[in-house]
N, C-alpha and C positions, 0 to 999 in steps of 0.2 A: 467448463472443466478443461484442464491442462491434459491432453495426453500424450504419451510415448512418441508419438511421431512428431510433433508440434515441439517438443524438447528439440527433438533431432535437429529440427531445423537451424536451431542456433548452436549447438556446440558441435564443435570443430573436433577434427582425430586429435586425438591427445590429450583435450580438455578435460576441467573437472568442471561441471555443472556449478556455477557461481562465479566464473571466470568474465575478467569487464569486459572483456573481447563481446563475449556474451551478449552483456550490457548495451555494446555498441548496437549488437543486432539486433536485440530488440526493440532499440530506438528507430532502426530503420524499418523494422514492420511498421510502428507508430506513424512514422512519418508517409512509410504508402498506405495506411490506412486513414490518414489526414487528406493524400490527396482524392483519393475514391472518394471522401464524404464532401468533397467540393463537387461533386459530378451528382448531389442530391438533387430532385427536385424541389423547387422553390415552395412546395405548401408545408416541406422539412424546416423551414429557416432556422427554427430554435431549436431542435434536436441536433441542427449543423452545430450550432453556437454549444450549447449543452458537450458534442463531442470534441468539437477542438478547446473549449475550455479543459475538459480531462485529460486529452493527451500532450496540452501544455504545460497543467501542475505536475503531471507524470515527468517532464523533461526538464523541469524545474525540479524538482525535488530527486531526480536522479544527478543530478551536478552537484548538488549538495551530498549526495549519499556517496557520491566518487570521496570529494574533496573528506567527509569527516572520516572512510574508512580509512582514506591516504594518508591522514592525522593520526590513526590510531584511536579514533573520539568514539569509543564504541556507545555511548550515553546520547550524542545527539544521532550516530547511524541509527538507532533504536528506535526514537521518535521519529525519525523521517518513514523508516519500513511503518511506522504507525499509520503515519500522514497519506500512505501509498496505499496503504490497505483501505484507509478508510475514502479514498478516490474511488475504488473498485466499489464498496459498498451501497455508494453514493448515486457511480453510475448508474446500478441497475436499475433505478428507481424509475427509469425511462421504462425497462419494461414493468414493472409493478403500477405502475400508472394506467399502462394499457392494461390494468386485469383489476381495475378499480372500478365501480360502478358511478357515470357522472363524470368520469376523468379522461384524459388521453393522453397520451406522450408528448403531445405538440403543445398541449395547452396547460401541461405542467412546465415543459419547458420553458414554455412561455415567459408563465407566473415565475419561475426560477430565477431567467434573465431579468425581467423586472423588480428584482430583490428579496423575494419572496424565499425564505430557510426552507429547506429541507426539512428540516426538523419538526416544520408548523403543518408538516402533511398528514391525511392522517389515509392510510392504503390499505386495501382489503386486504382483511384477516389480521390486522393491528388491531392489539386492545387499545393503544391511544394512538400517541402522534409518531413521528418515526425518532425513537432514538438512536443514539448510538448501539444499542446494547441489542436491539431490534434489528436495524440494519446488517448488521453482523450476524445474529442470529438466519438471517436469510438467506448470507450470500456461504454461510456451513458447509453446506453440501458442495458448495465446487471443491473444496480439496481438505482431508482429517483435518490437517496443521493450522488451519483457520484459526480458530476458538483458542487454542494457545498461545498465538503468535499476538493475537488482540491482548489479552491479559497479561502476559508478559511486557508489550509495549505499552500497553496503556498506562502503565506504570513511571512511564519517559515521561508520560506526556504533561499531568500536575506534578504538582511536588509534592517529595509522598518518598513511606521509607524506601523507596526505592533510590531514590539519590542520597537517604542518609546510612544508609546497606552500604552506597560505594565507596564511599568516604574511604568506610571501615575496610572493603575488600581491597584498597587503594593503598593502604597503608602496612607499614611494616609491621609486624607484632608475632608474640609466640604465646605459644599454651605453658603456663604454668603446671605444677603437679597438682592444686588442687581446684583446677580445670578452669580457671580465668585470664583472659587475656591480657596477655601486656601489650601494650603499645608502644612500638620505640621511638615512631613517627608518622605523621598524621601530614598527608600531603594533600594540598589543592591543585596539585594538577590535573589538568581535564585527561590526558594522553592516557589512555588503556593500557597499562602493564602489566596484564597477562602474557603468560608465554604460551598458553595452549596453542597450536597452529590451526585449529578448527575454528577457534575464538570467530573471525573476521570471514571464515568462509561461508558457517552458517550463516548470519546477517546477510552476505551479498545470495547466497541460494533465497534465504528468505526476499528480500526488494526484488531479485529478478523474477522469481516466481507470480510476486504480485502484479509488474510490469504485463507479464503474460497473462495473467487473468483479465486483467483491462484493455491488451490487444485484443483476444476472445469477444469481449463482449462488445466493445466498438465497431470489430469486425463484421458481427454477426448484425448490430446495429445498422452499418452500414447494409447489410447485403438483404434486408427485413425490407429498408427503403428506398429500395430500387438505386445504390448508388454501384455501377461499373466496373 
């Protein structure tokens, strides 16, 4: 869980929370939390491997999430905040491993690195295997906005009236009097032309918030296995 004092650390006097400056710093926690997990002991190897894979899709999919808010592309920002959430989700499985009977962190790891889905797991107190809907379900509790931020983006993520809603949101049009839309013009531009100024802020509160949950548990990852 993200708390009060843990924000602090990244925003600056004068900032608003969702600022890239932010962003930056939060890559730089990532990146000293990469170097601690090099200082693991050697019977960690794949819970190493496990965490610097997470904090690499984290810094890959934060360069995309720069570049498509900088576009205006609020439709791929949307699936990446997806992508990031479900990084976080994924992680924790390190710990739900160690509270599996039969299982361990090391030796799901393991299985992980050797190609093994996540998905084909199946973790105490799962009616089946781990899905999406389940993973998420688990990691709730770290902050309310979870569960709504998943359904909302999930929606990015296949095709689904959710990209044929933006067509329509995208395009010009008025309400007639006997309550039907005209359309004047039907644009395929990808570029967001909303004017709300919240539009872009929320999105970046949302990714850096997730960025922080996966610092958290990395963090704590690290410091579980003796890493400095």
């Amino acid at each position: 869980m993200i708390h009060d004092y843990e924000i602090s650390k990244i925003v600056g006097k004068g900032e608003i929370f969702g600022d890239f400056a932010q962003h930056d710093r939060a890559k730089e926690i990532l990146e000293r939390i990469f170097e601690r997990s090099t200082k693991l002991p050697d019977d960690c190897e794949y819970q190493r491997s496990f965490i610097w894979g997470a904090i690499r899709r984290n810094h890959s999919l934060s360069l995309a999430f720069r570049q498509a808010i900088e576009s205006k592309n609020g439709q791929m920002s949307l699936t990446l905040i997806r992508l990031n959430l479900d990084t976080v989700a994924r992680f924790y499985t390190l710990y739900w491993a160690d509270g599996t009977i039969g299982m361990d962190a090391e030796n799901f790891a393991k299985e992980v690195f050797l190609g093994k889905q996540i998905k084909d797991f199946q973790f105490q107190g799962a009616p089946g295997k781990a899905q999406d809907w389940w993973l998420i379900n688990k990691i709730k509790p770290l902050a309310p906005w979870i569960e709504n931020v998943y359904k909302s983006a999930s929606g990015a993520i296949h095709f689904s009236d959710f990209h044929i809603r933006q067509v329509f949101d995208q395009s010009e049009r008025s309400l007639l009097d006997d309550g039907s839309l005209l359309m004047h013009h039907i644009s395929m531009n990808p570029i967001d032309t909303s004017e709300d100024p919240e539009r872009f802020r929320e999105l970046k509160q949302a990714f850096l918030h997730i960025t922080l949950l996966l610092s958290c548990a990395a963090d704590r990852r690290c410091e579980m296995l003796g890493g400095n």
